[in-house]
Every structure is written in structure tokens, then in C-alpha cells.
N, CA, C and O atoms as a DFTB+ gen file, in Angstrom:
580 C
 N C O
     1  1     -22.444       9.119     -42.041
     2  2     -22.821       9.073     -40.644
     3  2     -22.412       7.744     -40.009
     4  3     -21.887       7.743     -38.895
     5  1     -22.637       6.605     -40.689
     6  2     -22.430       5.493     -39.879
     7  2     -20.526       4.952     -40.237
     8  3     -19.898       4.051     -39.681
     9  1     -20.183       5.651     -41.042
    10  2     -18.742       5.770     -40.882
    11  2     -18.031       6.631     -39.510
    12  3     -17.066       6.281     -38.831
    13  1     -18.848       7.822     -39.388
    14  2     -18.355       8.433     -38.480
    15  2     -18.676       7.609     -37.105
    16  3     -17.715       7.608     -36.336
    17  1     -19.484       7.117     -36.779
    18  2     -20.334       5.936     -35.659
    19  2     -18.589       5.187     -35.839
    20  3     -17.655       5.297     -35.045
    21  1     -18.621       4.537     -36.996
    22  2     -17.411       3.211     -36.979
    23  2     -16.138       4.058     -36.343
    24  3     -15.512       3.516     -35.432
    25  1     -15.766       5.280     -36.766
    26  2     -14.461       5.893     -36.269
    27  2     -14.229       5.745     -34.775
    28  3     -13.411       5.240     -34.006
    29  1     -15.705       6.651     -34.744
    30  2     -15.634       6.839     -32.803
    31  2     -15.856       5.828     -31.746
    32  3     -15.605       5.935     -30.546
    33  1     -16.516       4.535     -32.577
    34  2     -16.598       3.553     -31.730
    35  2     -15.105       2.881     -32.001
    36  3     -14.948       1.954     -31.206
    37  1     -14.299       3.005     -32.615
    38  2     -13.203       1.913     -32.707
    39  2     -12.010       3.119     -31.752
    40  3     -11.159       2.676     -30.981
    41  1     -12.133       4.108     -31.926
    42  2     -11.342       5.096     -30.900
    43  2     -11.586       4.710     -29.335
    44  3     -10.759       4.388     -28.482
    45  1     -13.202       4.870     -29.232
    46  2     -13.618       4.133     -27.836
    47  2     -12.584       3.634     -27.706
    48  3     -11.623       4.200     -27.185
    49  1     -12.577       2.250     -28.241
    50  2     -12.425       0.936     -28.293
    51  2     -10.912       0.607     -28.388
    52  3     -10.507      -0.547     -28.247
    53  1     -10.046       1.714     -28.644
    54  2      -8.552       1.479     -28.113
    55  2      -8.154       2.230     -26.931
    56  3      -7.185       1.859     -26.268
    57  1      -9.158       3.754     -26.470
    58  2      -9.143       3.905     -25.506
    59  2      -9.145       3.139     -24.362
    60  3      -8.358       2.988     -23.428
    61  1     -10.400       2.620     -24.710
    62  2     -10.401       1.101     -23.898
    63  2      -9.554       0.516     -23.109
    64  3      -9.284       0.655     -21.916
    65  1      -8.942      -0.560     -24.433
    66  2      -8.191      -1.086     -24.102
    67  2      -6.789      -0.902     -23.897
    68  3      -6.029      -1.851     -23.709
    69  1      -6.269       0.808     -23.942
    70  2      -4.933       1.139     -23.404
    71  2      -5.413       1.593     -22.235
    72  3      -4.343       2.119     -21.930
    73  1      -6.082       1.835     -21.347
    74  2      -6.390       1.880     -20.146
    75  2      -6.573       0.906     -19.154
    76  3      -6.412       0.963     -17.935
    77  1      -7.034      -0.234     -20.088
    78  2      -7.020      -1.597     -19.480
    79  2      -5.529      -2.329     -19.510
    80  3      -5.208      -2.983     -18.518
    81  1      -4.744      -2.242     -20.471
    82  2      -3.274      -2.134     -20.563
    83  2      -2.478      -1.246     -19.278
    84  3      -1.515      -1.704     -18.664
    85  1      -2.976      -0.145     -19.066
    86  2      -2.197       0.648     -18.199
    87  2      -2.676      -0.001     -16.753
    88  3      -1.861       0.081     -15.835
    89  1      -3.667      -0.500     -16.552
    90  2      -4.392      -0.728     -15.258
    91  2      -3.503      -2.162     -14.894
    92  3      -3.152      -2.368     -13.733
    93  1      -3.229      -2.966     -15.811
    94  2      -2.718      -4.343     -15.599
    95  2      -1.551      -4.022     -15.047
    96  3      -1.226      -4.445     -13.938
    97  1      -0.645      -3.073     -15.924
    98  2       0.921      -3.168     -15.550
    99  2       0.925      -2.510     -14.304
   100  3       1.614      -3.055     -13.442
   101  1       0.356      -1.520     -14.001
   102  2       0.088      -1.311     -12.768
   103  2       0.069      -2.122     -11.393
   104  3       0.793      -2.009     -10.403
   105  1      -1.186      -3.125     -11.708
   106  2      -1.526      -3.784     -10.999
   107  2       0.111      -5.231     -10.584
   108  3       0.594      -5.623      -9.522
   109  1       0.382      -5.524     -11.880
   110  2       2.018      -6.269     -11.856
   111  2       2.987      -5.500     -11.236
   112  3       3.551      -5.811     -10.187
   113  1       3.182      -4.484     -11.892
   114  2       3.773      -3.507     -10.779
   115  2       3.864      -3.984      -9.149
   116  3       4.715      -4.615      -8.522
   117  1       2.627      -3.400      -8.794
   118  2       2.845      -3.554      -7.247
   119  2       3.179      -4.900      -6.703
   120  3       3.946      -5.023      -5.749
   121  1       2.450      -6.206      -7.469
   122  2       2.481      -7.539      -7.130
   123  2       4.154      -8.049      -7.280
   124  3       4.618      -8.973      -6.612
   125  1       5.043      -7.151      -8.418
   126  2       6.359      -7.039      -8.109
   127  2       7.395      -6.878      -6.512
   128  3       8.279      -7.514      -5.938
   129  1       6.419      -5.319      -6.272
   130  2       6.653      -4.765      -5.409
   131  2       6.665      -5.634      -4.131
   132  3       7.611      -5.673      -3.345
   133  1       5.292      -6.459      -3.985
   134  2       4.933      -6.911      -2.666
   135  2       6.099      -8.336      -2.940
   136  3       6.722      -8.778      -1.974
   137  1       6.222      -8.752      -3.902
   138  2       6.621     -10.083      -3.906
   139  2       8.311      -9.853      -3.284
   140  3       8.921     -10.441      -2.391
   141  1       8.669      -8.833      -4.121
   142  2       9.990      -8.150      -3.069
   143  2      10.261      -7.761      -1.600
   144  3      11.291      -8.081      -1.008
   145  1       9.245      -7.041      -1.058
   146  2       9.083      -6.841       0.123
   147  2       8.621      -7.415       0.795
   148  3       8.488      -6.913       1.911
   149  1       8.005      -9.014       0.542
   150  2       7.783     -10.221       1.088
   151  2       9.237     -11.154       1.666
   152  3       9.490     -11.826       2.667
   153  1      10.115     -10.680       0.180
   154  2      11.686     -11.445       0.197
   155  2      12.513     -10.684       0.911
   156  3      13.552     -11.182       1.345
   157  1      12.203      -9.392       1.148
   158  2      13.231      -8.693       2.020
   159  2      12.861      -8.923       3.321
   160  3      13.795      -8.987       4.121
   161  1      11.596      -9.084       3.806
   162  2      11.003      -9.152       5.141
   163  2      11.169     -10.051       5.582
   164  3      11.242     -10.098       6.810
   165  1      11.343     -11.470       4.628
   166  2      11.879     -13.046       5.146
   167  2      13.374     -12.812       5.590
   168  3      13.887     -13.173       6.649
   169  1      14.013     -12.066       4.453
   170  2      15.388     -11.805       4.929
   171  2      16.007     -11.424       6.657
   172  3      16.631     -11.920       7.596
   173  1      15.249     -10.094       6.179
   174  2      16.099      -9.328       7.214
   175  2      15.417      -9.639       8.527
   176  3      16.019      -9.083       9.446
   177  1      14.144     -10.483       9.024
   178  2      13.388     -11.734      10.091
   179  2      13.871     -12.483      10.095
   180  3      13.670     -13.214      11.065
   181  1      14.741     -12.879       9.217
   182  2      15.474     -14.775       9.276
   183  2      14.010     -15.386       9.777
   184  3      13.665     -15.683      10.921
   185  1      13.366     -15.462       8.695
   186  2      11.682     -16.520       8.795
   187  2      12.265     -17.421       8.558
   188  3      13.372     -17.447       8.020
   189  1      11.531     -18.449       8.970
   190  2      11.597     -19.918       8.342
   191  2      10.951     -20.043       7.269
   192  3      10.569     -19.026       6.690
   193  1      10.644     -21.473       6.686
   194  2       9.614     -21.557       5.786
   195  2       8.440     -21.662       6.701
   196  3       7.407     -21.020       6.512
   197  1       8.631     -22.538       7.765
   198  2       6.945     -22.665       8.316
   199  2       6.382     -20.989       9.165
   200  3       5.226     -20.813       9.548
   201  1       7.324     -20.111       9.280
   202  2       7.331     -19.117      10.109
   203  2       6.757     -18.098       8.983
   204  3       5.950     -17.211       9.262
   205  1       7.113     -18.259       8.070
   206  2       6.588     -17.422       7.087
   207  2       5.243     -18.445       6.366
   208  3       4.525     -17.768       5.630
   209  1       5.078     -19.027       6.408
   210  2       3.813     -19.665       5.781
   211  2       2.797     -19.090       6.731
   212  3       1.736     -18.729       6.223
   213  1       2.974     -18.928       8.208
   214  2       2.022     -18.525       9.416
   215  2       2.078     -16.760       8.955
   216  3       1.139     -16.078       8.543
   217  1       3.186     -16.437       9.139
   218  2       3.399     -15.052       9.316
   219  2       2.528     -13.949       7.974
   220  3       1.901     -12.896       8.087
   221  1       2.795     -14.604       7.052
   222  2       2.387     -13.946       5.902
   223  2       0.641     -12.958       5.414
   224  3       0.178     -11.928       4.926
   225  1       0.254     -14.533       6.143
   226  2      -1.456     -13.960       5.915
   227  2      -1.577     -13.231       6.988
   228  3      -1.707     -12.108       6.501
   229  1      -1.614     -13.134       7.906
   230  2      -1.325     -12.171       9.168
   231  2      -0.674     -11.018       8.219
   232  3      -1.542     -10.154       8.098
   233  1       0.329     -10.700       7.598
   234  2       0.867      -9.679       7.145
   235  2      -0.003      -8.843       5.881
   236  3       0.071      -7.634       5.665
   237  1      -0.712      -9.693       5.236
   238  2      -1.644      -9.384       4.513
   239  2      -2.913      -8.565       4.907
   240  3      -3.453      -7.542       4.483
   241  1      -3.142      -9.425       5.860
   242  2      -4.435      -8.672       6.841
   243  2      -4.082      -7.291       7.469
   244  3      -4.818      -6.308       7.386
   245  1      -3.105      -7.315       7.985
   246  2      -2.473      -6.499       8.859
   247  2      -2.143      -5.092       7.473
   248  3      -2.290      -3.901       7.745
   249  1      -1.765      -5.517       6.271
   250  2      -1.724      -4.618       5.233
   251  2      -2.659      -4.105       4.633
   252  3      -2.454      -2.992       4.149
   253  1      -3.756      -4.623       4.491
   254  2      -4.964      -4.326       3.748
   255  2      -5.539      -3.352       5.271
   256  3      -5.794      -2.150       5.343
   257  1      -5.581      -4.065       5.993
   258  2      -6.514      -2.690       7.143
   259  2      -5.424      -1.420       7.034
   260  3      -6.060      -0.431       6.670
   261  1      -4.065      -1.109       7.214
   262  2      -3.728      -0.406       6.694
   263  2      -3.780       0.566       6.204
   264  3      -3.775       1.729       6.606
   265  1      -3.875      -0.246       4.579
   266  2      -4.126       0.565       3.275
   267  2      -5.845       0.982       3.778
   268  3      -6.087       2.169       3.557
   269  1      -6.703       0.416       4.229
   270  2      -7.578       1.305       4.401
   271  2      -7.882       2.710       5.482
   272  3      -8.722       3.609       5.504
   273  1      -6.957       2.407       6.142
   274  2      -7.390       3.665       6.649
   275  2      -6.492       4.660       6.366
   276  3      -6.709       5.767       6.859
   277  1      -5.234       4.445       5.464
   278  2      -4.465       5.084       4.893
   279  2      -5.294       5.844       3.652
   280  3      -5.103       6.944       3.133
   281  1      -6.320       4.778       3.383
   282  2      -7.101       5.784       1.783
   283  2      -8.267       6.705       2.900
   284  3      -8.203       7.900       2.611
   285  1      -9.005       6.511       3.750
   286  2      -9.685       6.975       4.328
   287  2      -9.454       8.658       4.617
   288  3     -10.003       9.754       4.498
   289  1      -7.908       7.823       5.204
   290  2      -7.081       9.534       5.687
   291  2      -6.410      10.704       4.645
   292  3      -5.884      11.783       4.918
   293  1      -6.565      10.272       3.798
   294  2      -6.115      10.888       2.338
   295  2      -7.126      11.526       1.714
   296  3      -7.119      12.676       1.275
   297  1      -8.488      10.280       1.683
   298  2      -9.188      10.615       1.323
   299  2      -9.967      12.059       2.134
   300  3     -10.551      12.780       1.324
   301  1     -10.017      12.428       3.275
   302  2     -10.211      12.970       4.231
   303  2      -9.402      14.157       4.030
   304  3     -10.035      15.209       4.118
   305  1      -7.722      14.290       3.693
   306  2      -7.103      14.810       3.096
   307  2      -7.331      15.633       2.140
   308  3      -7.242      16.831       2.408
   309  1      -7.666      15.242       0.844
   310  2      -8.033      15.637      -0.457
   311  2      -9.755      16.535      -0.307
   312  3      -9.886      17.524      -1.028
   313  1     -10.854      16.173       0.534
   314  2     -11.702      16.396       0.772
   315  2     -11.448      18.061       1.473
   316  3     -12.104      19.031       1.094
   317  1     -10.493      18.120       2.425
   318  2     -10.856      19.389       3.189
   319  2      -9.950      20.198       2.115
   320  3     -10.322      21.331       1.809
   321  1      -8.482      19.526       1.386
   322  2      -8.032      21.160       0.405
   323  2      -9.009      21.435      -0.162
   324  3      -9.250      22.640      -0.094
   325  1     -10.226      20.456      -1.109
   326  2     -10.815      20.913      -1.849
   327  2     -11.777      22.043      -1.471
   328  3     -12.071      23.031      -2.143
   329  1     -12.345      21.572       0.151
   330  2     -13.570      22.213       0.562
   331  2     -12.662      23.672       0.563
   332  3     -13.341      24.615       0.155
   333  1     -11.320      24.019       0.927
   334  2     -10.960      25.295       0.893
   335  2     -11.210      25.742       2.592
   336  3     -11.100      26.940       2.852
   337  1     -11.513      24.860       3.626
   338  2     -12.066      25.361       5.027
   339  2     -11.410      23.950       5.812
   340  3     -11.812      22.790       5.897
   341  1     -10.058      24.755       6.393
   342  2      -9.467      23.904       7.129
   343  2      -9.647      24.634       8.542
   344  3      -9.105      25.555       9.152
   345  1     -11.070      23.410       8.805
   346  2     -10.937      23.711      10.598
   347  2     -10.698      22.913      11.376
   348  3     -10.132      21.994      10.785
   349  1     -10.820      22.649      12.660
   350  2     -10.344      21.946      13.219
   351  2     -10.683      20.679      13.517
   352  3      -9.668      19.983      13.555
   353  1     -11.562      20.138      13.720
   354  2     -12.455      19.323      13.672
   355  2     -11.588      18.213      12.106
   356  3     -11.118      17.075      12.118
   357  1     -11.680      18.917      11.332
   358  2     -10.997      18.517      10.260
   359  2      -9.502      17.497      10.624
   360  3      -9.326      16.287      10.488
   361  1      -8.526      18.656      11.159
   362  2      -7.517      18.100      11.980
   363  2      -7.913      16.930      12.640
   364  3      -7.368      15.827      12.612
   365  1      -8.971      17.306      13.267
   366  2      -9.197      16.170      14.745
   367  2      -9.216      14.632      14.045
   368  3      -8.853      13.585      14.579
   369  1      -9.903      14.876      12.305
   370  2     -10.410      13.714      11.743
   371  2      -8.973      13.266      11.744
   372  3      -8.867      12.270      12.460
   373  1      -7.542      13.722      11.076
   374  2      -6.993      13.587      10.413
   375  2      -5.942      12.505      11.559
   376  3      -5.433      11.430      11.243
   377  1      -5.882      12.959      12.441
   378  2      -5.503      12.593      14.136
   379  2      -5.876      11.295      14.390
   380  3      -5.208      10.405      14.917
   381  1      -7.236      11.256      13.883
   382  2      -8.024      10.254      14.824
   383  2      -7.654       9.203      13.898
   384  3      -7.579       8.082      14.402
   385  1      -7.347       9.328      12.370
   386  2      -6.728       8.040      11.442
   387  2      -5.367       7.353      11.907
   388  3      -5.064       6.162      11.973
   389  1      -4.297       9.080      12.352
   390  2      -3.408       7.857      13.116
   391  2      -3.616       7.353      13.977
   392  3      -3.241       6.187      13.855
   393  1      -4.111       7.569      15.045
   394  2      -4.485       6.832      16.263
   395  2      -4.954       5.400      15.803
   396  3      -4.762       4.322      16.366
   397  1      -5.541       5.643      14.769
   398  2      -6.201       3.731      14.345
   399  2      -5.182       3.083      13.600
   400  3      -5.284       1.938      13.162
   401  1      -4.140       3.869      13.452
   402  2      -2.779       3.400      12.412
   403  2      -1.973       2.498      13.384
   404  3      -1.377       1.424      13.305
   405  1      -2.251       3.503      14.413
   406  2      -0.899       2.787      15.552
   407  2      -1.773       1.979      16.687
   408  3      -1.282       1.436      17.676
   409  1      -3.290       2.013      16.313
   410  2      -3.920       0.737      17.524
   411  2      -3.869      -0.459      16.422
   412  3      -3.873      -1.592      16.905
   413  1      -3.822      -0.361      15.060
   414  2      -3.750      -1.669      14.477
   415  2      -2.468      -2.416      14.566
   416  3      -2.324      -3.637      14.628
   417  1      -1.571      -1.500      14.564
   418  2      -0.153      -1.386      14.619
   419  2       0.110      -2.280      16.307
   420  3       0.706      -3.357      16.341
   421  1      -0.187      -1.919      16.989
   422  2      -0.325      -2.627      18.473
   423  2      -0.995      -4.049      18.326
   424  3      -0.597      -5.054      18.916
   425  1      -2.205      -3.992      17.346
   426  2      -2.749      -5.563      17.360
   427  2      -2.351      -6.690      16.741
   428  3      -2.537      -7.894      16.923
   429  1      -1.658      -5.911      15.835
   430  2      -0.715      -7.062      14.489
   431  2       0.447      -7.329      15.671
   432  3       0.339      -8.324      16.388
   433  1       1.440      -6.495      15.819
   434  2       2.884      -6.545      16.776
   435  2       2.357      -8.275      17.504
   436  3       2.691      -9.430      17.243
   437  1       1.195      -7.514      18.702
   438  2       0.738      -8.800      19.154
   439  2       0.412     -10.266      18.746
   440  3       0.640     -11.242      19.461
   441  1      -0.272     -10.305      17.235
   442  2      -0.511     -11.323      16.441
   443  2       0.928     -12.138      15.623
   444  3       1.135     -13.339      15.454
   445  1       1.801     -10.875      15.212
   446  2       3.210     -11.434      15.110
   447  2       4.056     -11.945      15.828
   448  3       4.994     -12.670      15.495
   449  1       3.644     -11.454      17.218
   450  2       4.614     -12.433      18.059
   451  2       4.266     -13.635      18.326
   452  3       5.161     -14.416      18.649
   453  1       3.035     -14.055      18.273
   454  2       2.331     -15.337      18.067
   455  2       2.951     -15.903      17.528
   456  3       3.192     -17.009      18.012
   457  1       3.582     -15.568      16.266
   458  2       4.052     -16.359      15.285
   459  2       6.122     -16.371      15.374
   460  3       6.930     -17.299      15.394
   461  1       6.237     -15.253      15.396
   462  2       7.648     -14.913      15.487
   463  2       8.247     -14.475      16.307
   464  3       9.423     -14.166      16.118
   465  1       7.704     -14.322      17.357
   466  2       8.454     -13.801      18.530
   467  2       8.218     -12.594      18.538
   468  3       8.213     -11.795      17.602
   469  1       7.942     -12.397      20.009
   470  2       8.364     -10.266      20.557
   471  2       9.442      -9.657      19.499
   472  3       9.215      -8.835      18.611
   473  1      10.663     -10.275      19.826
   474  2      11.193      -9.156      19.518
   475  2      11.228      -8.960      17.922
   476  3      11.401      -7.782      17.610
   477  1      11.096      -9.900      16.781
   478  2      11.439      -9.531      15.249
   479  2      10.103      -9.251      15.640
   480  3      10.251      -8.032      15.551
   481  1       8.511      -9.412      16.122
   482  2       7.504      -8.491      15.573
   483  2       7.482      -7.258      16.090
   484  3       6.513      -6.522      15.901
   485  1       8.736      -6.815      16.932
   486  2       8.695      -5.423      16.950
   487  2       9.317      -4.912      15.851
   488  3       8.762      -3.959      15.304
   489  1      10.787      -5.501      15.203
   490  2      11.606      -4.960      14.293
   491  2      10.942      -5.294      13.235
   492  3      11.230      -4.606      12.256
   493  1      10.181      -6.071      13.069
   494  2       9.015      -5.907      11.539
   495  2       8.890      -4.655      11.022
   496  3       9.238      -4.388       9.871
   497  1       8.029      -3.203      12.411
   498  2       7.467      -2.223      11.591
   499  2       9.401      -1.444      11.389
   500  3       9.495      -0.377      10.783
   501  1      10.571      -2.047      11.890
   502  2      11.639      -0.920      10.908
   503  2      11.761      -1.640       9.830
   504  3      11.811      -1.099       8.725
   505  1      11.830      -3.014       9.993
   506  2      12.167      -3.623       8.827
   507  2      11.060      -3.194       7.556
   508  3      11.418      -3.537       6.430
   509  1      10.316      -2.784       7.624
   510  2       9.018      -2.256       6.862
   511  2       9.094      -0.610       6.434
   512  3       8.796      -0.021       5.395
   513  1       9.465      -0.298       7.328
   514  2      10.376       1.529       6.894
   515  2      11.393       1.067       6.225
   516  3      11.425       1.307       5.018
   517  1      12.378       0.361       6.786
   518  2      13.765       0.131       5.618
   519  2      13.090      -0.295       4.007
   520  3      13.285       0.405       3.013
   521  1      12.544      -1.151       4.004
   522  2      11.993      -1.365       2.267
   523  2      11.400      -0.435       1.506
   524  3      11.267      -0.298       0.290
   525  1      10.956       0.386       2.767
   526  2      10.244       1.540       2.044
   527  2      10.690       2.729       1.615
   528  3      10.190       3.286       0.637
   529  1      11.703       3.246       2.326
   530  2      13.147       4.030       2.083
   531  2      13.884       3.196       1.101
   532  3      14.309       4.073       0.349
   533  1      14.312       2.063       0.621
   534  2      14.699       1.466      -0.393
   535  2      14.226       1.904      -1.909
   536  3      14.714       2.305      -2.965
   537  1      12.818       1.527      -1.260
   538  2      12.236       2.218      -3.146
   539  2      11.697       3.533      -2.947
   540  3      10.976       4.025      -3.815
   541  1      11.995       4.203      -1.804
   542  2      12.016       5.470      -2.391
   543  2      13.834       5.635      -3.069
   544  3      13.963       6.161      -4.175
   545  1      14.545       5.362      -2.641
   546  2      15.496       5.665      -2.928
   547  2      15.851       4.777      -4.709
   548  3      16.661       5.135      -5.564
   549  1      15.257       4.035      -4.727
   550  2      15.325       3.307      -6.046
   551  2      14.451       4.705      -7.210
   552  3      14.760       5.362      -8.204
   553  1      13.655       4.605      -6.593
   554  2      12.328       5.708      -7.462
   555  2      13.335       6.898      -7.537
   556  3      13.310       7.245      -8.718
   557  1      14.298       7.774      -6.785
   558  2      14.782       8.815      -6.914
   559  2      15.606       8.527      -8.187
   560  3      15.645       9.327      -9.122
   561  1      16.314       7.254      -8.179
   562  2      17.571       6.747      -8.987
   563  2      16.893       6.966     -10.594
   564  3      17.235       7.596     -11.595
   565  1      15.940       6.225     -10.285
   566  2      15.100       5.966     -11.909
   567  2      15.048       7.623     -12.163
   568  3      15.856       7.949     -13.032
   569  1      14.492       8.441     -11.758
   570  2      13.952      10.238     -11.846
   571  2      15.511      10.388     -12.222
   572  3      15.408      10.112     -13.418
   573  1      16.125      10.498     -12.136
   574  2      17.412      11.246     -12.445
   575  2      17.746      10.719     -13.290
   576  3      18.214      11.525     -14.096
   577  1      17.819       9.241     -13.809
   578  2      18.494       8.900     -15.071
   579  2      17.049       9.352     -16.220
   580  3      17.165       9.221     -17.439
């Protein structure tokens, strides 16, 4: 009995820690990701150094609200296939996330030009589709080989 205890606790116990393994590279992963699309966004802005020292945390902020109402709306998403009862109201929710996509989207633009001017904080949000079409197109490359 207390052999069988030792088996299943040491199974735990690599479960564990290959999940905690998978969670890290993950997490490097994206910090890859952002650290790239930090270098492409200096690029194709011609930032300065002091323009990007300003610009950045602004870009951070401006990313994290984002990503939240991007999980909100997904989440919102995933909630009504499951419920199996797509009504409208539902829609209305789904609506009302972009609408807060593109009023944050209006408040950053404004906060970027603070820093960089009208016109690159308008070409920010293509320059921000172009990186993103990049690694999709990288991600297709990897799937096929």
C-alpha cells in the first residue's frame, strides 16, 4: 500500500512538473513574440530611443486593456456555443466588446500622438496588423513543414 502511495505521488509529481515546464515555454514564447513585435514596431515608426522609452508603456497599457476585453469577448463567445441558445441579446453582448475595442483604440491613437505624432499613431494600428499577418504567415510555414 504505501508503495503504491510512493508510485502515485511521484507520477503526481512529474505531472507536475511537465506542466509547469509546458507553462514556462509558453510563457517565453510569447515574451519572444512581444520582444519582436516591440522591434518591428520601432522599425517600421522610425522611434527614437527616447520616443520609444515614452511610447512603450503606453503600448503595454494600451495591450493589456485589449487583451482584456478580447478574453471577455471570447469568453462571452465560448459561453453562448456552449449554452446551445444563440439569441440576440447575446449578439448585442458580442457588439458591444467591439465597440470598447475601437473606443480604446480612439484613446491610445490619442495618447500616441502625445508621444509620436498623429500620423505614425494612426499607422501604429496597420503597423500592428502587419506583425500580425507576419506570424500568421510564419505559423502557416512551420504547419506545412
Amino acid at each position: 500500500m504505501v508503495r503504491l502511495k510512493h508510485v502515485i505521488t511521484t507520477i503526481c509529481l512529474i505531472l507536475f512538473a511537465s506542466a509547469v515546464a509546458m507553462g514556462q515555454s509558453n510563457q517565453e514564447r510569447f515574451e519572444a513574440i512581444e520582444k519582436q513585435k516591440a522591434a518591428y514596431i520601432s522599425k517600421q515608426l522610425r522611434l527614437t530611443p527616447a520616443e520609444a522609452q515614452r511610447f512603450f508603456p503606453l503600448y503595454n497599457q494600451y495591450f493589456k486593456e485589449i487583451m482584456d476585453v478580447k478574453s471577455k469577448k471570447n469568453k462571452r463567445s465560448a459561453d453562448m456555443r456552449n449554452s446551445q441558445r444563440s439569441n440576440f441579446r447575446g449578439s448585442q453582448d458580442i457588439i458591444e466588446f467591439d465597440a470598447q475595442e475601437v473606443e480604446i483604440k480612439k484613446e491610445y491613437r490619442s495618447k500616441f500622438a502625445e508621444v509620436i505624432g498623429q500620423a505614425r499613431s494612426s499607422q501604429f494600428f496597420a503597423v500592428e496588423q502587419e506583425f500580425i499577418k507576419l506570424l500568421y504567415k510564419e505559423l502557416e510555414g512551420r504547419n506545412k513543414n
